[in-house]
Each structure stands twice: as structure tokens, then as C-alpha cells.
C-alpha positions in Angstrom: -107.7 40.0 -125.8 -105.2 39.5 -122.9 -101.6 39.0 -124.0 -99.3 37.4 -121.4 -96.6 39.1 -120.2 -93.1 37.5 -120.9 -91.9 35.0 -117.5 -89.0 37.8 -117.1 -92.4 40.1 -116.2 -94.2 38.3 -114.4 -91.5 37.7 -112.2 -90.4 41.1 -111.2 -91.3 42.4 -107.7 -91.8 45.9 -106.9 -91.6 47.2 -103.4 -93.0 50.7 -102.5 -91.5 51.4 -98.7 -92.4 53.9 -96.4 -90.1 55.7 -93.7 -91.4 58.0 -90.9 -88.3 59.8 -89.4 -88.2 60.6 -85.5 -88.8 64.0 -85.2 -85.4 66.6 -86.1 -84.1 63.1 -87.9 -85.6 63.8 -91.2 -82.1 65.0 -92.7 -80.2 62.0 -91.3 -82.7 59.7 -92.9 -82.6 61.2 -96.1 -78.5 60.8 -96.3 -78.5 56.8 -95.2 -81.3 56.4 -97.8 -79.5 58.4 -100.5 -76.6 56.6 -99.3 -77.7 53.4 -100.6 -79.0 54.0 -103.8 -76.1 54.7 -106.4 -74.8 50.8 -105.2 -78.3 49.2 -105.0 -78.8 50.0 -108.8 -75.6 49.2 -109.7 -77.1 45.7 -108.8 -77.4 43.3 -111.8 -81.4 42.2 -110.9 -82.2 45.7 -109.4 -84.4 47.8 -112.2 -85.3 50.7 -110.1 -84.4 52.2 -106.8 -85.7 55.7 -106.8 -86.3 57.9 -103.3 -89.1 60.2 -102.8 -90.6 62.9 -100.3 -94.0 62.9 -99.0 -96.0 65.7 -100.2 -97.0 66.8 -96.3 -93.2 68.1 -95.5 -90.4 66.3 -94.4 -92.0 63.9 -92.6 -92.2 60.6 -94.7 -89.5 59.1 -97.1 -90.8 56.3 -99.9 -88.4 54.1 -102.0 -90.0 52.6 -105.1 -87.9 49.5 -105.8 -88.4 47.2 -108.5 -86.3 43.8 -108.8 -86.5 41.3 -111.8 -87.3 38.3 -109.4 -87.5 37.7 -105.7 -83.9 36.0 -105.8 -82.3 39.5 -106.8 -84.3 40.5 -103.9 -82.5 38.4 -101.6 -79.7 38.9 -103.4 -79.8 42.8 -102.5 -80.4 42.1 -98.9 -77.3 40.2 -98.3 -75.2 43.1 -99.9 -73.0 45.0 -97.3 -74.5 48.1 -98.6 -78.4 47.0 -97.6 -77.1 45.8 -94.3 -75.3 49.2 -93.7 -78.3 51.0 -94.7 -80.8 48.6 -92.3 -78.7 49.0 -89.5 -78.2 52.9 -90.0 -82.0 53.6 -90.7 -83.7 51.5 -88.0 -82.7 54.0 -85.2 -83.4 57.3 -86.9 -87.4 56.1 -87.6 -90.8 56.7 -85.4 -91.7 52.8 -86.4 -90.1 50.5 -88.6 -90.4 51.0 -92.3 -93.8 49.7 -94.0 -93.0 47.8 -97.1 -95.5 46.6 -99.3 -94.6 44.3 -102.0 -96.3 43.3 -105.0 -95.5 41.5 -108.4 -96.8 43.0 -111.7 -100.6 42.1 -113.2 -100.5 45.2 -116.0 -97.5 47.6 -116.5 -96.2 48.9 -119.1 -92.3 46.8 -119.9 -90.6 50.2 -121.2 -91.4 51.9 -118.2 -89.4 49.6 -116.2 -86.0 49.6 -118.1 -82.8 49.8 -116.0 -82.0 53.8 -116.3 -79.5 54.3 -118.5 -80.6 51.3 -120.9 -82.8 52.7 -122.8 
């Protein structure tokens, strides 16, 4: 038996972006994506905003976002902060940043607290 998730579920978005630094810009990437996090997850709808490193080297940068709806989405994007960071990162990449967004089908609800909540 299927139990339907709560509407505050079903609504969030999750985001998993990719960034491919120009070559010898790998550091500066790094700092305007670290940059941004600390004040993106200070945001009220924002439940994750965590950074990782590819596994090949530093050649790839990944942020795993995950919003409660697609308002605090656009929400986030009019924030000084996300316009800093967009503005800062576009230069430093190879191509621009592949995002790919999805909203949740089957997850687990205490995996996706706000840090610090639990």
C-alpha cells in the first residue's frame, strides 16, 4: 500500500547542479560556491544546500539543493547573495552550470530536515 506523502512533500524541489571550472579556476570556483552557502540556508524555504567534489579531481563541483516549494526557489534567486554568486561563477566555468531539477516521488521526510532541526 502506497501512502501519500504530506502536500509540504510533494511540493519540495530538489536541484542537483553541476559546475565544470575553466582550467587553473577550480579554487576560485570553489570559494564563490562556498561563498554562498552559509546565506542560502539561512533561507526560510531552503532545506539543503550542500557542495560537493567530483570524484575524478578537481574538475567538477555539484550542489545538491533542496527547497520546500518552487516559490522559495524563486525566492532564493532574487536574493543579493544568489545574484552575487551567478554573476561571480558564470566567468570562472568551461560551460554554464547543468541543473537538473526534480520534485520528490519516494524519499525518506527525516532525511530532508533543515540541519540543525533535528
Amino acid at each position: 500500500m502506497t501512502v501519500p506523502y504530506p502536500r509540504e512533500v510533494a511540493e519540495m524541489v530538489t536541484i542537483f547542479a553541476t559546475f565544470k571550472p575553466k582550467t587553473g579556476l577550480y579554487q576560485e570556483a570553489l570559494f564563490v560556491l562556498r561563498d554562498v552557502l552559509e546565506p542560502t540556508r539561512a533561507e526560510p524555504g531552503c532545506l539543503r544546500f550542500d557542495l560537493f567534489a567530483g570524484e575524478d579531481g578537481p574538475t567538477t563541483l555539484h550542489l545538491y539543493e533542496i527547497f520546500v516549494n518552487a516559490a522559495a526557489i524563486d525566492e532564493h534567486r532574487r536574493t543579493q547573495h544568489y545574484q552575487i554568486y551567478r554573476a561571480s561563477i558564470e566567468p570562472l566555468l568551461e560551460v554554464p552550470p547543468h541543473a537538473i531539477r526534480t520534485v520528490a516521488l519516494d524519499v525518506v521526510v527525516g532525511h530532508v530536515e533543515k540541519p540543525g532541526t533535528v
